[in-house]
N, C-alpha and C positions, 0 to 999 in steps of 0.2 A: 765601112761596112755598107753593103749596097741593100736595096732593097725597100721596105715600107717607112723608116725611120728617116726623114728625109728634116726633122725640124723638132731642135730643143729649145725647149725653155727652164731657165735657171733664176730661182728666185731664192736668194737670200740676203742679207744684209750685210753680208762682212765678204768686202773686196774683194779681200786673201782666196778665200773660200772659190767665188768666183771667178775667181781666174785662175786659180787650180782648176777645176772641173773644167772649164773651157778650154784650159792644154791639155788635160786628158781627154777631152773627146774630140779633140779634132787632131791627136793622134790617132783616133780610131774608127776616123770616118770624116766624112765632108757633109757635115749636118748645117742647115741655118738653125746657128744661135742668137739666140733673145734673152737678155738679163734682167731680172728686174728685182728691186732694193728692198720692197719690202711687198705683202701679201694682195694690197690694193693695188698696185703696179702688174703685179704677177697679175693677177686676176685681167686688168685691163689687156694686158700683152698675149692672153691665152683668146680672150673674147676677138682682136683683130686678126689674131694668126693662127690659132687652132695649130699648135705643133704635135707634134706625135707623141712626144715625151715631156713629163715636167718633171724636176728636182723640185722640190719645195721644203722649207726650211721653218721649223715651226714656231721659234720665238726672233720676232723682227719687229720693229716698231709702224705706228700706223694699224697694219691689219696684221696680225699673225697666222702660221699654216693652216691652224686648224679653221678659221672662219672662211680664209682663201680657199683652202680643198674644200670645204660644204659648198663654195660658190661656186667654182669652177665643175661641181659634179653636177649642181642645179642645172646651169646649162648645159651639161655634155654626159651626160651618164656614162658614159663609154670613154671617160678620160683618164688616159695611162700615168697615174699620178705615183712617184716616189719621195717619199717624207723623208728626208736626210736632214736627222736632227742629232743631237748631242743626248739628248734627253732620250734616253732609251727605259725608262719607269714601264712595267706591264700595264700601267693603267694609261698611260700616253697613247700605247702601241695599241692599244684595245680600243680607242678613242678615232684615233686616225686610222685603223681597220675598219671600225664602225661610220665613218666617214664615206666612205673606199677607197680608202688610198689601196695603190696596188702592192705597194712593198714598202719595208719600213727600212731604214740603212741607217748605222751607226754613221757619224761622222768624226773624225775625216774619210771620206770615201777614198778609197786604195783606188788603184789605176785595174787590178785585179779583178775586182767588186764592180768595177763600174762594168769591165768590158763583158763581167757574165751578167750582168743586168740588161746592158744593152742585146745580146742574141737572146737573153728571155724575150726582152718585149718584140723585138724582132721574130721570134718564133712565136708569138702570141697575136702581131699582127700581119700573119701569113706569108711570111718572108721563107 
């Protein structure tokens, strides 16, 4: 997918997870991907590299999503954040809304799911 999306980052704990989403999205484009294990990782890896997109994953050990997306909006108010978590509770989703994450995703994220998430943000960030 060509255009403004030129750099993900993928922050969760469980491998599997990870490298699932990193062969569905570089079947779907030639993105620099960035992993990271848990939410203080995530956070460190977004502050060096500013990617266009983050997965973020809300129960990991160390720092979980919800403290990692408050940190990551401190510094970037304008950061294109997706919470792909298991825990799809209404009071999670109203948390990590409240947050800003930009979109909430059930997980496991479909190959379907991912590639209409990616032309959102791609059409969000002027593509």
């Amino acid at each position: 997918m060509p255009g403004p999306i030129h750099s993900i980052l993928i922050v969760d704990d469980s491998t599997i997870v990870r490298r699932v989403m990193r062969r569905q999205l570089e079947a779907l484009g030639d993105f620099a991907l960035y992993e990271a294990v848990n939410g203080a990782e995530g956070v460190a890896l977004y502050m060096e590299h500013r990617p266009d997109l983050v997965f973020l994953d809300l129960t990991m050990p160390v720092m979980g999503g919800e403290e990692a997306l408050a940190l990551i909006r401190a510094h970037d108010p304008t950061a294109l954040v997706v919470v792909a978590t298991a825990d799809v509770q209404r009071g999670s989703r109203e948390r990590v809304e409240a947050a800003g994450a930009w979109r909430m995703l059930p997980k496991p994220i479909h190959a379907d799911v991912l590639s209409t998430t990616l032309a959102s943000a791609y059409a969000l960030l002027g593509g």
